[in-house]
DRENPA-3360 file (N, C-alpha, C; in nm, 2 decimals, always signed):
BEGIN
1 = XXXXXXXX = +1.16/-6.44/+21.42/+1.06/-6.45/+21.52/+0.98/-6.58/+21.52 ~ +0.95/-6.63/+21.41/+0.89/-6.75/+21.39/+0.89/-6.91/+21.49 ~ +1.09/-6.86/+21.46/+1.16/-6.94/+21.53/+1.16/-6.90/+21.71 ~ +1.13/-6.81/+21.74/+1.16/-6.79/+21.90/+1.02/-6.82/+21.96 ~ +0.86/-6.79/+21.87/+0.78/-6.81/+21.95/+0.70/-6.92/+21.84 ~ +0.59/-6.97/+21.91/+0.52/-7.06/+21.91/+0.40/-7.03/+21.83 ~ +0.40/-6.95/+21.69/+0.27/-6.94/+21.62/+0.15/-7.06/+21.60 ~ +0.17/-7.15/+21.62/+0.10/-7.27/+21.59/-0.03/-7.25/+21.65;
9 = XXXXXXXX = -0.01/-7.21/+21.78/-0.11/-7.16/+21.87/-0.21/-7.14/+21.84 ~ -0.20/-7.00/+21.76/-0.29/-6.89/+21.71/-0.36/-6.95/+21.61 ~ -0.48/-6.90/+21.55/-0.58/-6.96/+21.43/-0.51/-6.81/+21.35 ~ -0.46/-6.87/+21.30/-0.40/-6.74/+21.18/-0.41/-6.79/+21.05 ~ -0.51/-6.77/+20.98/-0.49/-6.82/+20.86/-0.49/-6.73/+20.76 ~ -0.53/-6.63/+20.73/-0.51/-6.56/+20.60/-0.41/-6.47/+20.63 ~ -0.40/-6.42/+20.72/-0.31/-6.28/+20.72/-0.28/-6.24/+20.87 ~ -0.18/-6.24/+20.97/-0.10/-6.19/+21.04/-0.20/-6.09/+21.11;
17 = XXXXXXXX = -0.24/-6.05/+21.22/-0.32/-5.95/+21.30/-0.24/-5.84/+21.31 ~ -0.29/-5.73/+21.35/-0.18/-5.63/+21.32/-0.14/-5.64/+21.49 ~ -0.16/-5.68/+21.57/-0.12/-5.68/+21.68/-0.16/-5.83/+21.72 ~ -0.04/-5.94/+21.80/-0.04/-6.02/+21.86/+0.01/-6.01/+21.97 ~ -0.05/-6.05/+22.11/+0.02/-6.07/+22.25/+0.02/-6.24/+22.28 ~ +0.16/-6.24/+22.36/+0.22/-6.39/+22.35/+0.23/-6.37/+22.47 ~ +0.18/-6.49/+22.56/+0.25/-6.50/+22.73/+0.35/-6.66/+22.75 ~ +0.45/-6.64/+22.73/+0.52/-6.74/+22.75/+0.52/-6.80/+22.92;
25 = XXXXXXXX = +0.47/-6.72/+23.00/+0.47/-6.80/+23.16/+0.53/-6.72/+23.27 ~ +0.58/-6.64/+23.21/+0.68/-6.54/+23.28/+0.65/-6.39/+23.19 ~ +0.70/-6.37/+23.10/+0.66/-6.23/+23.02/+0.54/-6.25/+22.91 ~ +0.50/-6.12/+22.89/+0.42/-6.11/+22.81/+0.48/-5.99/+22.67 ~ +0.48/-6.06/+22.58/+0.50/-6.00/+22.42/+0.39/-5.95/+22.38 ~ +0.41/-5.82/+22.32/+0.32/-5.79/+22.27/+0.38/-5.72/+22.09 ~ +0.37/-5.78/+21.99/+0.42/-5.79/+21.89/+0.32/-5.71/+21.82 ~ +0.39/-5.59/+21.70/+0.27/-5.51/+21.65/+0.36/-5.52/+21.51;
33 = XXXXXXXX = +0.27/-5.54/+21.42/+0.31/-5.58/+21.25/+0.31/-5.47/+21.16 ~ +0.33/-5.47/+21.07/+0.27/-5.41/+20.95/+0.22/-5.46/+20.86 ~ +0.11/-5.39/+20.80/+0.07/-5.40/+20.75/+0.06/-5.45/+20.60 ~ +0.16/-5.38/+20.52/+0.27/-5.42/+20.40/+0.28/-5.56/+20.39 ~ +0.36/-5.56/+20.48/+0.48/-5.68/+20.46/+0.47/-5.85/+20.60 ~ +0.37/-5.73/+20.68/+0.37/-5.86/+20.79/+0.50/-5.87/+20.87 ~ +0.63/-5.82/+20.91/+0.72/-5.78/+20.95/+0.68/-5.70/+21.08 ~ +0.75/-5.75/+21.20/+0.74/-5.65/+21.30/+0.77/-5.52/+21.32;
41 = XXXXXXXX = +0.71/-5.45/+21.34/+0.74/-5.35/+21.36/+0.78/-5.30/+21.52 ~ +0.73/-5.33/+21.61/+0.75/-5.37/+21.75/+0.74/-5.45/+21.81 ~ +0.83/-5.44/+21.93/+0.79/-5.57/+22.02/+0.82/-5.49/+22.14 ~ +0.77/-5.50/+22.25/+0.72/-5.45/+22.40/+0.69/-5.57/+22.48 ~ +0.80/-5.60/+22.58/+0.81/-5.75/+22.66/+0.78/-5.68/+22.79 ~ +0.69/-5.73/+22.90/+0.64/-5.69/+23.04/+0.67/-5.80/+23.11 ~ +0.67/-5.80/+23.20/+0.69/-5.89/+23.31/+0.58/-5.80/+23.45 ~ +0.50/-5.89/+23.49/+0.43/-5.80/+23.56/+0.34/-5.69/+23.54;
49 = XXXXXXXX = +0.35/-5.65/+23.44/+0.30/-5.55/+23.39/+0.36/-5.44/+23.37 ~ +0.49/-5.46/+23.38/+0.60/-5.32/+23.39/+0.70/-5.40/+23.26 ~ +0.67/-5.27/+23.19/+0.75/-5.28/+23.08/+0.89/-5.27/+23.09 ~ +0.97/-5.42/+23.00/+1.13/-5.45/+23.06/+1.19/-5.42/+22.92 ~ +1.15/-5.42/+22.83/+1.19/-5.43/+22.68/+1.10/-5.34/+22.62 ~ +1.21/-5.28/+22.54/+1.14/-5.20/+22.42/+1.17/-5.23/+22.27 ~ +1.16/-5.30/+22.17/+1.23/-5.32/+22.04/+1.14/-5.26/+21.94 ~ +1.23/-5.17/+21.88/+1.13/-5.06/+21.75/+1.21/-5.13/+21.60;
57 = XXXXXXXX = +1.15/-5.17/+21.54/+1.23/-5.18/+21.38/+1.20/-5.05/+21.29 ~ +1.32/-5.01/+21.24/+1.31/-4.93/+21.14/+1.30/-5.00/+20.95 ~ +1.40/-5.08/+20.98/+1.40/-5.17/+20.88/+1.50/-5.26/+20.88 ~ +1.41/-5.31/+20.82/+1.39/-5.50/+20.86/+1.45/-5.60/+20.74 ~ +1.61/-5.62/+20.74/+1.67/-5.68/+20.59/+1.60/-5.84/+20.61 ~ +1.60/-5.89/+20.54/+1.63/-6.03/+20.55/+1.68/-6.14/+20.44 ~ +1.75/-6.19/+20.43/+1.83/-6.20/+20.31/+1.87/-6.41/+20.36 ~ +1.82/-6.47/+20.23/+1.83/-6.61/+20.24/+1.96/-6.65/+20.20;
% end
């Protein structure tokens, strides 16, 4: 995720919000975290206001 959107943006400095919304120009993200680990847990993409995407994480590998 890091890589697809543009955190720079945001004043984030201690810890991750449990909910961020991103408007790239065209859709709007709306990214919801956990708490734990800082890992998404959703993401919900609109366009218009009509929801086009739905992405639920169950669990989240990530392996270097």
């Amino acid at each position: 995720l890091f890589h697809d959107f543009d955190f720079g943006k945001f004043d984030v400095l201690k810890e991750m919000p449990k909910e961020l919304i991103y408007f790239d120009g065209t859709y709007k993200h709306v990214l919801n975290f956990s708490k734990e680990n800082l890992l998404p847990e959703s993401i919900f993409i609109y366009k218009n206001d009509k929801l086009v995407k739905a992405i639920q994480y169950e669990k989240l590998n990530i392996e270097e």
